[in-house]
CHARMM-style PDB file with segment names, atoms N, HN, CA, C and O in Angstrom:
ATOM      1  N   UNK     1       0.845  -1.167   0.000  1.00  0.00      PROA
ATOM      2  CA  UNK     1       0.000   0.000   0.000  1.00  0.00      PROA
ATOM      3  C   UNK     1       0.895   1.236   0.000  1.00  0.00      PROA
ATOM      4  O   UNK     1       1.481   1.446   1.062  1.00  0.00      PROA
ATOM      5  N   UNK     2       1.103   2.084  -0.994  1.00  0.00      PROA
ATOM      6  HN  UNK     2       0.627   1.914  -1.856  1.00  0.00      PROA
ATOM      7  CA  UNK     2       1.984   3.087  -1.176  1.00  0.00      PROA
ATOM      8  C   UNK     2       1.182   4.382  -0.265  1.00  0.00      PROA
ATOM      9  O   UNK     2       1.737   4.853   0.728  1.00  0.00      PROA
ATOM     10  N   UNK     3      -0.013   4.820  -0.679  1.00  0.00      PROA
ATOM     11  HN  UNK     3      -0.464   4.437  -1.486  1.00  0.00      PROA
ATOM     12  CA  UNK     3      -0.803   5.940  -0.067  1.00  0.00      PROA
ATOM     13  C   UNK     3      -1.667   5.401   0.790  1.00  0.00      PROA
ATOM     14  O   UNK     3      -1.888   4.270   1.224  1.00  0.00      PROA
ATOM     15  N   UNK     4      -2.301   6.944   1.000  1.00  0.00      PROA
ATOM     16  HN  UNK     4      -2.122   7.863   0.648  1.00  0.00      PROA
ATOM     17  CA  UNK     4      -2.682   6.783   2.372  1.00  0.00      PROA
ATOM     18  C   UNK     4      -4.469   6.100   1.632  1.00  0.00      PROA
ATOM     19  O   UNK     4      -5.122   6.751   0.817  1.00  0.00      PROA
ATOM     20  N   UNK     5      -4.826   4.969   2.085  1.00  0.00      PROA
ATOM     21  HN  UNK     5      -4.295   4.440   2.747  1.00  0.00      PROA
ATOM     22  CA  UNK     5      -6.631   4.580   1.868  1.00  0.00      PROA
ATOM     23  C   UNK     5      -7.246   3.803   3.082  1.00  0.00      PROA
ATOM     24  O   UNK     5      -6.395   3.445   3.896  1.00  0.00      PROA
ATOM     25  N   UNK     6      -7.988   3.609   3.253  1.00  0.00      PROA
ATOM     26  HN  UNK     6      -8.679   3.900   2.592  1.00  0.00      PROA
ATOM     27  CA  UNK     6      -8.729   3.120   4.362  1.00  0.00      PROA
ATOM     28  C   UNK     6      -8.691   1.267   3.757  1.00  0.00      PROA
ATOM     29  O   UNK     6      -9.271   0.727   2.815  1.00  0.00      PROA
ATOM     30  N   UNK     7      -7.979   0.862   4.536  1.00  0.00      PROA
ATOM     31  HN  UNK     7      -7.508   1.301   5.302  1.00  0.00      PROA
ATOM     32  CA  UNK     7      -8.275  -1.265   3.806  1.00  0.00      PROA
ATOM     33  C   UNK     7      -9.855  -1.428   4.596  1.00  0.00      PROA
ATOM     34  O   UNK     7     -10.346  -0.673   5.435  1.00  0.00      PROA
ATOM     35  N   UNK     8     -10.322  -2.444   4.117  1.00  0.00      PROA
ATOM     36  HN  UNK     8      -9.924  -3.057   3.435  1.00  0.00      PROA
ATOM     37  CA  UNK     8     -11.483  -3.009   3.736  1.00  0.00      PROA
ATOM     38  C   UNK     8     -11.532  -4.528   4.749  1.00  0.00      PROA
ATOM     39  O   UNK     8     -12.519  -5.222   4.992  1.00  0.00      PROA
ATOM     40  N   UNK     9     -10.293  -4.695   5.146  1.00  0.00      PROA
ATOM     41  HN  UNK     9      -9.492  -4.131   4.949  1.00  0.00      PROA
ATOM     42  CA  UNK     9     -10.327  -5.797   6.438  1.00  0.00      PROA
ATOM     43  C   UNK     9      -9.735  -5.408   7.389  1.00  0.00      PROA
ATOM     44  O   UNK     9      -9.095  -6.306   7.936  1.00  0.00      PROA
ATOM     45  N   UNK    10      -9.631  -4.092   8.016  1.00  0.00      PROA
ATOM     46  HN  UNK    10     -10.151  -3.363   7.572  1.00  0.00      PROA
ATOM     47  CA  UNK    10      -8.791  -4.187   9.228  1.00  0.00      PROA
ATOM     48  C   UNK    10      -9.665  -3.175   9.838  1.00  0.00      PROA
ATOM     49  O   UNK    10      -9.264  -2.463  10.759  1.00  0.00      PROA
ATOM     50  N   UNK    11     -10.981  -3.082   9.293  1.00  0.00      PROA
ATOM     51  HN  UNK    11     -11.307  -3.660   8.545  1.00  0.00      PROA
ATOM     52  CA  UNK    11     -12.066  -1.968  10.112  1.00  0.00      PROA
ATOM     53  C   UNK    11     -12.483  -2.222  11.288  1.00  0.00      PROA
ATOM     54  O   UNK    11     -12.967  -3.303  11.620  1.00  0.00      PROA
ATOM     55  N   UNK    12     -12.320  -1.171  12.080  1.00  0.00      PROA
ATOM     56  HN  UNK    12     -11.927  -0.292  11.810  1.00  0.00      PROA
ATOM     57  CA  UNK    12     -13.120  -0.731  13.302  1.00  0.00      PROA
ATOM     58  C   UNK    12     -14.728  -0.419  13.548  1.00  0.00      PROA
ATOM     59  O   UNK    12     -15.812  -0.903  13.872  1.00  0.00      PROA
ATOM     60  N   UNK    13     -14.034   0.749  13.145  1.00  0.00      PROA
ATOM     61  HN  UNK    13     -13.153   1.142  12.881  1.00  0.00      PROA
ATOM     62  CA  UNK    13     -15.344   1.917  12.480  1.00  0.00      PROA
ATOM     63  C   UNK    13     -15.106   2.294  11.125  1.00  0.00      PROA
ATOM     64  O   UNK    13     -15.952   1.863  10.341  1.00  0.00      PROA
ATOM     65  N   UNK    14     -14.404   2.818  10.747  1.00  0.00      PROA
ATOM     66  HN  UNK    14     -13.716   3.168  11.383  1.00  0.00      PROA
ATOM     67  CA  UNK    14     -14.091   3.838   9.368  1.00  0.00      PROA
ATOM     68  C   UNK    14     -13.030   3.042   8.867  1.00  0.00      PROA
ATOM     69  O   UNK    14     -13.104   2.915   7.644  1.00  0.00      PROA
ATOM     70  N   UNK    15     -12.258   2.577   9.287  1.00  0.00      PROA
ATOM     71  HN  UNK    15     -12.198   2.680  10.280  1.00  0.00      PROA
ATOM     72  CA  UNK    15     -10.669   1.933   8.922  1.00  0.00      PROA
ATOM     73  C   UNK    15      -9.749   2.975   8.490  1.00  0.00      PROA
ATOM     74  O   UNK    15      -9.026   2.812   7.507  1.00  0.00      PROA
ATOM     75  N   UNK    16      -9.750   4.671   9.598  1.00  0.00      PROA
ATOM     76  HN  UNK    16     -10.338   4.803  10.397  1.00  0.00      PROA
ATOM     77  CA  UNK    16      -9.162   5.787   8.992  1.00  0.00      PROA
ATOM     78  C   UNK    16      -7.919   5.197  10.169  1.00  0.00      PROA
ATOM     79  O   UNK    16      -6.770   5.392   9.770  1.00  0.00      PROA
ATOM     80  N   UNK    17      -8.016   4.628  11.313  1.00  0.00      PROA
ATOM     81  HN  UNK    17      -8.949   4.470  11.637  1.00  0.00      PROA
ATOM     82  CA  UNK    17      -6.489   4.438  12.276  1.00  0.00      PROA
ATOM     83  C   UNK    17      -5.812   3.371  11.282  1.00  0.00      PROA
ATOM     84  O   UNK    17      -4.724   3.777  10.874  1.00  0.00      PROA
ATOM     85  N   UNK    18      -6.221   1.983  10.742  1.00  0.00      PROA
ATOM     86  HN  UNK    18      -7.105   1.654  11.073  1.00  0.00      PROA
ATOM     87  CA  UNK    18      -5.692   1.636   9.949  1.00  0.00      PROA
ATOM     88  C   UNK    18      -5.287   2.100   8.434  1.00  0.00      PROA
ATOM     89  O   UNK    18      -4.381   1.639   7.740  1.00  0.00      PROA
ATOM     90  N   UNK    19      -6.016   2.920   8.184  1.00  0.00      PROA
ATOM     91  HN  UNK    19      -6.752   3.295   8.747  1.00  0.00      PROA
ATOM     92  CA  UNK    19      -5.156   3.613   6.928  1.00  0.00      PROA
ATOM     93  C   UNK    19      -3.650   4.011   7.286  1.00  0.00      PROA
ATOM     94  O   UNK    19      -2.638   3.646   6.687  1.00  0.00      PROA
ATOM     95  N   UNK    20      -3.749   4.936   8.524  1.00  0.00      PROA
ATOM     96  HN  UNK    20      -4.571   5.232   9.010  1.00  0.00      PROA
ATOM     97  CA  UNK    20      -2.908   6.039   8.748  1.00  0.00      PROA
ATOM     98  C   UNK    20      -1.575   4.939   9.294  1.00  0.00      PROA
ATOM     99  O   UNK    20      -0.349   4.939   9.189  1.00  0.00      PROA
ATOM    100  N   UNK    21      -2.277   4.336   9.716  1.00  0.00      PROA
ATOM    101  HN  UNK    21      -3.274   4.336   9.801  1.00  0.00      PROA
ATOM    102  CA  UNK    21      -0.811   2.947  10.368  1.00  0.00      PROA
ATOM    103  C   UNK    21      -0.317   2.219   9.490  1.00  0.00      PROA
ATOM    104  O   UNK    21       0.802   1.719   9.604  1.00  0.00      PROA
ATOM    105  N   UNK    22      -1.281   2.012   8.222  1.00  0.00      PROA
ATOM    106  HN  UNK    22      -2.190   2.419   8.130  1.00  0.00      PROA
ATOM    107  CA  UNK    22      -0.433   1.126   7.673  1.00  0.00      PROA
ATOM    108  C   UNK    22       0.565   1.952   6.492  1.00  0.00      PROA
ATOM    109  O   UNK    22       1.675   1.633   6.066  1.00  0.00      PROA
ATOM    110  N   UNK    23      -0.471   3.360   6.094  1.00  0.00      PROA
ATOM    111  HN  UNK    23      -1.373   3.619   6.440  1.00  0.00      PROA
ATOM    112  CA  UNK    23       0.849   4.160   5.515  1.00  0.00      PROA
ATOM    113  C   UNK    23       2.325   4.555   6.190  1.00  0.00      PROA
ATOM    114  O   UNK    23       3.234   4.962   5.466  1.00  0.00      PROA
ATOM    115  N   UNK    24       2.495   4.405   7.624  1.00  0.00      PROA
ATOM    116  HN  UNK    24       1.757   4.074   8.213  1.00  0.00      PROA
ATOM    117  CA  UNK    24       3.518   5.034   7.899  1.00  0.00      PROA
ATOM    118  C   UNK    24       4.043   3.922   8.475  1.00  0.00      PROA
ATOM    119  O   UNK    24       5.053   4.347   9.037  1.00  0.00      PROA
ATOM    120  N   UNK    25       3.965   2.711   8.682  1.00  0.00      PROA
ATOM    121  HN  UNK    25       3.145   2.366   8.226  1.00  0.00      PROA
ATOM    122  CA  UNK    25       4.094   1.381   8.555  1.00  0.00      PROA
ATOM    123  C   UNK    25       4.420   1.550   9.827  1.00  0.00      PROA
ATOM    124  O   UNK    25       5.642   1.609   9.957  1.00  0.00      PROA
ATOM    125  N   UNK    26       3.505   1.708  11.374  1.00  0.00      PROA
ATOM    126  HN  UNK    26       2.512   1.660  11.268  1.00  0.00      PROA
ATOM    127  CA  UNK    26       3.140   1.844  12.862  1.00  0.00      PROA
ATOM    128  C   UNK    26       2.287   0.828  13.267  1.00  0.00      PROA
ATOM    129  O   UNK    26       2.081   0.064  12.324  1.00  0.00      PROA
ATOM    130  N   UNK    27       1.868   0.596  13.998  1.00  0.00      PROA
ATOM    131  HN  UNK    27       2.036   1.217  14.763  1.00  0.00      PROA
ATOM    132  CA  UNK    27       1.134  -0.948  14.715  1.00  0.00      PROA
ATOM    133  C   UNK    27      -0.327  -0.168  14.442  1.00  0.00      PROA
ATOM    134  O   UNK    27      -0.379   1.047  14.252  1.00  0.00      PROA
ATOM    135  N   UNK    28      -1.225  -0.831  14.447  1.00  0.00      PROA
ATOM    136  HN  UNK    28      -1.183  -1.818  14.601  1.00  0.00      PROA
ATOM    137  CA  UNK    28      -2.454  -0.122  14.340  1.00  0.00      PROA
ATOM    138  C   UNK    28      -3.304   0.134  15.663  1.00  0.00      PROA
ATOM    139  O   UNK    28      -4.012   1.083  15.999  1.00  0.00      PROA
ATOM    140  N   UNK    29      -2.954  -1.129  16.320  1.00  0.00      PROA
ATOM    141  HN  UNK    29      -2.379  -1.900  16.047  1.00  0.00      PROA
ATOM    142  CA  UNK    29      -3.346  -1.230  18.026  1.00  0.00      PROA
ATOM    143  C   UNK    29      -2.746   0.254  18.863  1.00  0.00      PROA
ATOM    144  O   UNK    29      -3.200   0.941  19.778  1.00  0.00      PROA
ATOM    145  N   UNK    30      -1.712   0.303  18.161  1.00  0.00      PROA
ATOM    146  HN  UNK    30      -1.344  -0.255  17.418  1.00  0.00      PROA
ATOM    147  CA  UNK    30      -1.296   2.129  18.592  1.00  0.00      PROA
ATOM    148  C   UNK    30      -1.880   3.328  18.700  1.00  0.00      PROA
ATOM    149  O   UNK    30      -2.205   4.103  19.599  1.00  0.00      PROA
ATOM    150  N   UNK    31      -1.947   3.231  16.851  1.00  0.00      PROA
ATOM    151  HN  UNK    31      -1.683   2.601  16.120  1.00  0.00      PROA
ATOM    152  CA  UNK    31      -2.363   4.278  16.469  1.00  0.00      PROA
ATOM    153  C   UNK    31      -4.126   4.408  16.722  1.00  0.00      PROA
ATOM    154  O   UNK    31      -4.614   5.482  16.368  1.00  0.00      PROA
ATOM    155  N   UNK    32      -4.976   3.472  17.252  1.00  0.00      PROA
ATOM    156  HN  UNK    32      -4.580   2.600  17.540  1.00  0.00      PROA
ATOM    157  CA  UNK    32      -6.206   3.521  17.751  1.00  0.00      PROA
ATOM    158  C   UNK    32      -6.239   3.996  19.338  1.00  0.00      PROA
ATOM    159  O   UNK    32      -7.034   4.761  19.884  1.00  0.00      PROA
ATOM    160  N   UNK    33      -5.153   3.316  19.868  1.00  0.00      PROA
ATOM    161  HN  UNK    33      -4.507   2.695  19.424  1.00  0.00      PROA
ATOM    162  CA  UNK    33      -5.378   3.551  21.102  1.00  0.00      PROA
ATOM    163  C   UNK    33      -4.914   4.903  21.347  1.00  0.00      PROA
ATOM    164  O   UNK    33      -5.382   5.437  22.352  1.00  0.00      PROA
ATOM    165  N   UNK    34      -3.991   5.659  20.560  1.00  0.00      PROA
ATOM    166  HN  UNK    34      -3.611   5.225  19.744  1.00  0.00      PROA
ATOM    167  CA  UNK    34      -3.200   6.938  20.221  1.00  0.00      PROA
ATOM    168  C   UNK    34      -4.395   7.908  20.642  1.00  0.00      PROA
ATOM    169  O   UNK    34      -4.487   8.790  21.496  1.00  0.00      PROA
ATOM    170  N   UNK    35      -5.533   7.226  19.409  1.00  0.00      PROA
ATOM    171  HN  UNK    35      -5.458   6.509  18.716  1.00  0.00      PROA
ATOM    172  CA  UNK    35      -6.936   8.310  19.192  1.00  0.00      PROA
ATOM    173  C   UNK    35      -7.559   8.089  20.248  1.00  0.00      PROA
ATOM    174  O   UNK    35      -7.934   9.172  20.697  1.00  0.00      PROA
ATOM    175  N   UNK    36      -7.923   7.112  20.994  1.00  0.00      PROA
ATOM    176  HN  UNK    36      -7.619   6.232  20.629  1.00  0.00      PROA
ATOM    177  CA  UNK    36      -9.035   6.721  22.115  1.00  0.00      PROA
ATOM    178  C   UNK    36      -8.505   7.967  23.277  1.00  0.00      PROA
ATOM    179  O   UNK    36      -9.299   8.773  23.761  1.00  0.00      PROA
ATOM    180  N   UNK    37      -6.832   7.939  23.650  1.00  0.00      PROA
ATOM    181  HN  UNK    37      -6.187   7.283  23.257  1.00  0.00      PROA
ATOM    182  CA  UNK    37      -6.356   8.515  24.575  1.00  0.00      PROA
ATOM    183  C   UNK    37      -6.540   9.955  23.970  1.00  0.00      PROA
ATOM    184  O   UNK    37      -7.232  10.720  24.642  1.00  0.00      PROA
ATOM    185  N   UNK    38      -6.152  10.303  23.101  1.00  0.00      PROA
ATOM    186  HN  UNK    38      -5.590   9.681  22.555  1.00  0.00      PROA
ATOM    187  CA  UNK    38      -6.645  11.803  22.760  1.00  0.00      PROA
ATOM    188  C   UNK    38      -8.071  12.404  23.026  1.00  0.00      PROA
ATOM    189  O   UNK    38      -8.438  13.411  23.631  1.00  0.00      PROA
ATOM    190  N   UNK    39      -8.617  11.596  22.474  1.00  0.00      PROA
ATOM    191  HN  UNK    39      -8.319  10.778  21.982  1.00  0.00      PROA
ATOM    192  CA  UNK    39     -10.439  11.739  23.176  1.00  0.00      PROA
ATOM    193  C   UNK    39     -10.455  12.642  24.083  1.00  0.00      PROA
ATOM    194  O   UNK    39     -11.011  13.736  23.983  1.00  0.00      PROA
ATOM    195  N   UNK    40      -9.619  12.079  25.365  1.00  0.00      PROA
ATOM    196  HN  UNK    40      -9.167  11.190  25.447  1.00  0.00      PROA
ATOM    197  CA  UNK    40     -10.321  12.703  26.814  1.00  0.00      PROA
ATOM    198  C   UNK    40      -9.488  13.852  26.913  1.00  0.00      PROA
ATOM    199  O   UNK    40      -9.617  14.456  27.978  1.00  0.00      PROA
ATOM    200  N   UNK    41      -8.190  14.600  25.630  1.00  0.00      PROA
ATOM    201  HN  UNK    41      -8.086  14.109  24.765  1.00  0.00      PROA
ATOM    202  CA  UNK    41      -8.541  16.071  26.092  1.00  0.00      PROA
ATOM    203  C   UNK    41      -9.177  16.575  25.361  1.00  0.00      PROA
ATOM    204  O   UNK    41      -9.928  16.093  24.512  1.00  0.00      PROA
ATOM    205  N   UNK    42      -8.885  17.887  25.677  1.00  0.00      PROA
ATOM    206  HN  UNK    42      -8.276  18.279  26.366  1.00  0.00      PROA
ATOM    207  CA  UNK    42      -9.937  18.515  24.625  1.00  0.00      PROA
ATOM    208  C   UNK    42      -9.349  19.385  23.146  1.00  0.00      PROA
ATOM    209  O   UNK    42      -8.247  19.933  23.116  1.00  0.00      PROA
ATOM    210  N   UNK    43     -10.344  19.376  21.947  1.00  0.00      PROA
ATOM    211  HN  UNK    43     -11.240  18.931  21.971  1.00  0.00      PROA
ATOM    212  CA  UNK    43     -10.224  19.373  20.610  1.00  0.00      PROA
ATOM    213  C   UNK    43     -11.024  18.848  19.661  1.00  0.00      PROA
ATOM    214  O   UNK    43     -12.018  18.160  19.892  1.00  0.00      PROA
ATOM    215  N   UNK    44     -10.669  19.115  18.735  1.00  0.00      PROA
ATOM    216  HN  UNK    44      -9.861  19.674  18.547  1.00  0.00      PROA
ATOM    217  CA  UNK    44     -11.303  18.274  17.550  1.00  0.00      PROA
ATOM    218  C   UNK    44     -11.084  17.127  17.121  1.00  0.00      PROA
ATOM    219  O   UNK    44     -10.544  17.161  16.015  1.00  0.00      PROA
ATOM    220  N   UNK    45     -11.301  15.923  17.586  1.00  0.00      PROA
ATOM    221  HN  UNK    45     -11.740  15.896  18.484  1.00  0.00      PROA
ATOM    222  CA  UNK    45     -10.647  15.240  17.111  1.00  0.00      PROA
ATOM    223  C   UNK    45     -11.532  14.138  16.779  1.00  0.00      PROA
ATOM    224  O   UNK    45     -11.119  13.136  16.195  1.00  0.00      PROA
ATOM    225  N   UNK    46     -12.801  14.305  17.157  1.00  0.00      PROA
ATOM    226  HN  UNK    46     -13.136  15.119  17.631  1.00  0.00      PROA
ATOM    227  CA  UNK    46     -13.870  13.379  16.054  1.00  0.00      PROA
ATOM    228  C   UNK    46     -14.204  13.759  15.085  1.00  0.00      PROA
ATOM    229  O   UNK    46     -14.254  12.963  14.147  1.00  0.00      PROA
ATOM    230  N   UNK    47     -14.569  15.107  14.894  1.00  0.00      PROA
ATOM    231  HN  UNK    47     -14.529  15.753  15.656  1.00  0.00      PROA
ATOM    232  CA  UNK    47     -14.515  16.226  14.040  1.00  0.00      PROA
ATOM    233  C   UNK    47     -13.105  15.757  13.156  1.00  0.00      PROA
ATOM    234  O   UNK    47     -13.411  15.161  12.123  1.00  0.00      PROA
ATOM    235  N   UNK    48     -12.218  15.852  13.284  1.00  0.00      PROA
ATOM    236  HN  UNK    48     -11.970  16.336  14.123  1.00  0.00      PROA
ATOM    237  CA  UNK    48     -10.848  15.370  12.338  1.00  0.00      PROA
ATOM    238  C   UNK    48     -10.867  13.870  11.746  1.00  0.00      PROA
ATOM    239  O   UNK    48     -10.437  13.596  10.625  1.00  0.00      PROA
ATOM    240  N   UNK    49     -11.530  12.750  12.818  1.00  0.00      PROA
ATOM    241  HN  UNK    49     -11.880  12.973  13.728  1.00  0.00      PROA
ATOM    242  CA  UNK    49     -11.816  11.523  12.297  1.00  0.00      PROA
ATOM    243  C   UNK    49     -12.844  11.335  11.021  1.00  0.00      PROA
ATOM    244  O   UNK    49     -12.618  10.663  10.015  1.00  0.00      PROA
ATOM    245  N   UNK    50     -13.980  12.065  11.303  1.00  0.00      PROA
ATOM    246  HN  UNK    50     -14.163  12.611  12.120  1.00  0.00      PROA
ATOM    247  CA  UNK    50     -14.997  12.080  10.655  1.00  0.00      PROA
ATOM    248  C   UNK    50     -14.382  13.299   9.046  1.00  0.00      PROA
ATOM    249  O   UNK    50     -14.988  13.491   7.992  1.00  0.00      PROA
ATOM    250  N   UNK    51     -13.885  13.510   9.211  1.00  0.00      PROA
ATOM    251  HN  UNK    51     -13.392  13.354  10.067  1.00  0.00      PROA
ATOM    252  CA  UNK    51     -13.775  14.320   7.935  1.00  0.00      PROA
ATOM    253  C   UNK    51     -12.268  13.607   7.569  1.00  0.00      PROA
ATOM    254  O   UNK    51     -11.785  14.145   6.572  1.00  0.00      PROA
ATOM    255  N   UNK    52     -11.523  12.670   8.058  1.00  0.00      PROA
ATOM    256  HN  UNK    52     -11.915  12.233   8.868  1.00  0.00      PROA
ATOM    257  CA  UNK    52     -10.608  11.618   7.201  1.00  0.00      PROA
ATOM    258  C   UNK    52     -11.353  10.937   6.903  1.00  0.00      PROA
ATOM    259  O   UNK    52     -11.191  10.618   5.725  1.00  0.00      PROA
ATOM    260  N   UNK    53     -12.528  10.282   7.548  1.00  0.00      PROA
ATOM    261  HN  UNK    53     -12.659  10.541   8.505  1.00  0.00      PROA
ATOM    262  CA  UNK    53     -13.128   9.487   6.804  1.00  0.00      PROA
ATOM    263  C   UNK    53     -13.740   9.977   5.671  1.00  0.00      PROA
ATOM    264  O   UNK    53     -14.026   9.183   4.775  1.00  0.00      PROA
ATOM    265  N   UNK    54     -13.951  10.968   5.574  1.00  0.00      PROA
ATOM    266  HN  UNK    54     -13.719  11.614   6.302  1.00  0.00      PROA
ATOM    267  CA  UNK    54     -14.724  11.578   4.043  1.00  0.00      PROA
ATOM    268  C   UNK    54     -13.866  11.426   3.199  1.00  0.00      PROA
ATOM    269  O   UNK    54     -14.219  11.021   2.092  1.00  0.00      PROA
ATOM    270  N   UNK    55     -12.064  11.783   3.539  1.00  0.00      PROA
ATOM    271  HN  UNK    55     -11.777  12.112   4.438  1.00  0.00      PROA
ATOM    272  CA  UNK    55     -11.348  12.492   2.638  1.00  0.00      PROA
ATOM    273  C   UNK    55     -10.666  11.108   1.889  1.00  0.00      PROA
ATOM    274  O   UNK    55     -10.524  10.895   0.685  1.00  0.00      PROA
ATOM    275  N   UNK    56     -10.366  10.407   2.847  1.00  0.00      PROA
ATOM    276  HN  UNK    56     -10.482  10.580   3.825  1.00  0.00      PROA
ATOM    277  CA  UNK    56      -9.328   8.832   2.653  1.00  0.00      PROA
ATOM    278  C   UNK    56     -10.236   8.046   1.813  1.00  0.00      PROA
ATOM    279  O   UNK    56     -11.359   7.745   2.217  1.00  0.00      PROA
ATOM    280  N   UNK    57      -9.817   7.716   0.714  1.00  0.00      PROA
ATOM    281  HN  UNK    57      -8.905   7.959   0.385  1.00  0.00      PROA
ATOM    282  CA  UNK    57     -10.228   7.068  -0.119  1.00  0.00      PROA
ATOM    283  C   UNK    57     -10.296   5.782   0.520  1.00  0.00      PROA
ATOM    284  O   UNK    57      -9.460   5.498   1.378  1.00  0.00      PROA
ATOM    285  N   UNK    58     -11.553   4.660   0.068  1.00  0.00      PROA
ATOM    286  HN  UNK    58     -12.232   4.890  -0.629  1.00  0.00      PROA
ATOM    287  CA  UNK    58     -11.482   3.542   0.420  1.00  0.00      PROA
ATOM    288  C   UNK    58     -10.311   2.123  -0.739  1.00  0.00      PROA
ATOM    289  O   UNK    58      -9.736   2.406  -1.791  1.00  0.00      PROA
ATOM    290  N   UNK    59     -10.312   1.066  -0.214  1.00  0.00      PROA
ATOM    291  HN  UNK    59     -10.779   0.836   0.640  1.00  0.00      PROA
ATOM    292  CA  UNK    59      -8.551   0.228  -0.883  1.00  0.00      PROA
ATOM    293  C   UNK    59      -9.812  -0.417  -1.833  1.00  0.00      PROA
ATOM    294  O   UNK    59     -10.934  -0.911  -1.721  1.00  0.00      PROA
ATOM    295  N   UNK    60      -8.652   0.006  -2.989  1.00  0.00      PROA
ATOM    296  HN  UNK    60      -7.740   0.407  -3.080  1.00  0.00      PROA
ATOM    297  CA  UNK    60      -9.656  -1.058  -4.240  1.00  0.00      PROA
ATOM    298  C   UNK    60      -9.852  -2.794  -4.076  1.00  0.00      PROA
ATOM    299  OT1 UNK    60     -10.507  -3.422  -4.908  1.00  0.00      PROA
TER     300      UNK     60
END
């Protein structure tokens, strides 16, 4: 997988933490739990999930 797309078997919800993990080739169990822990401060950051999910193309 060269760019950044959402795969089609490693979904959660959106498969935008596995996009982003497997482009920068990071554990995905990380990069979810990365987002879960960000949650509880404060920001945008469902707001940022929800609009990668618009933007990240889904894996052919």
């Amino acid at each position: 997988m060269s760019g950044l797309e959402r795969p089609r078997d490693q979904r959660v919800i959106a498969g935008v933490c596995s996009g982003i993990a497997n482009r920068f080739g990071w554990s995905v169990w990380l990069v979810r739990l990365a987002f879960v822990v960000s949650c509880v401060l404060p920001g945008p950051q469902i707001l940022l999930y929800v609009v990668l999910w618009i933007v990240i193309p889904n894996s052919p």
